[in-house]
C-alpha positions, 0 to 999 in steps of 0.5 A: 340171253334169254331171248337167244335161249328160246331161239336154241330151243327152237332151232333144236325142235328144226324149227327157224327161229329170229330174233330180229324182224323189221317191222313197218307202221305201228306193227311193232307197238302191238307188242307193248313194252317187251324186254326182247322178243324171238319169232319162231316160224310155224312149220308148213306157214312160213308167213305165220310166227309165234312170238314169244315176249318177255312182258316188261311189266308183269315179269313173264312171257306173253305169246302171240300169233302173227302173220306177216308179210314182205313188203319187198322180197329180198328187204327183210321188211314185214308188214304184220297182216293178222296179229293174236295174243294166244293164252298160252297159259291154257296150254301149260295144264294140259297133261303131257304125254310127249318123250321128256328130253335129256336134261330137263324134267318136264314140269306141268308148270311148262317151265324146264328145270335142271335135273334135281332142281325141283328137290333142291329148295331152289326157286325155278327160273320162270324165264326158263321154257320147256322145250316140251312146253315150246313144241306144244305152243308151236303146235298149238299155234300150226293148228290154228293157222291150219284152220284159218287156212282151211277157213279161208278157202271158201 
């Protein structure tokens, strides 16, 4: 549920997001022990995805870069070419000056509450991205990969 909850708001952002990728070799073991995982494709990098994990042991999120590739066109099996954990959490300090959406109250934090929940007594839910939080994490991980582009060329 969580998993699929990210996903909505990424598709909600335009961008495509899975919940599922087949992965080749020991690709799929860079991840750790995970509770689920969605890949959100970056927007003008379609072999690159920011992956978001629910940590098994530490009870948070943990965000990775990767690049992939299809090992067959068509088969749906990928083959993980470059991978990166990203510190996400360095993100969450930086003061957001993008428009709040309706319904959530964006919070430094990066978690996205309902509206009142925060006078509420009522412990905010750390499985709970902001959708705030998300666009700036995807845009973070663009302009990473438009760098290694750029870097790549030469």
């Amino acid at each position: 549920m969580i998993i699929e909850n990210i996903a909505v708001k990424a598709r909600y952002l335009g961008l495509t997001a899975h919940t599922h990728r087949i992965l080749t070799g020991a690709a799929q073991f860079k991840f750790g022990k995970h509770h689920g995982l969605v890949y959100i494709q970056l927007a003008k990098f379609p072999q690159n995805y920011l992956v978001i994990l629910i940590n098994a042991q530490e009870q948070n999120f943990k965000y990775a870069l990767i690049t992939l590739k299809e090992n067959d066109p068509g088969m749906g099996v990928f083959t993980v070419m470059d991978f990166a954990w990203v510190d996400a959490e360095k993100l969450k300090g930086v003061q957001n000056h993008s428009p709040q959406v309706p319904g959530f109250e964006n919070t430094p934090c990066g978690v996205g509450h309902a509206p009142g929940l925060l006078n509420s007594g009522h412990t905010p839910d750390p499985f709970d991205i902001d959708i705030g939080f998300l666009r700036d994490v995807h845009s973070y991980c663009r302009s990473v990969s438009l760098t290694q582009d750029r870097f790549n060329m030469f």
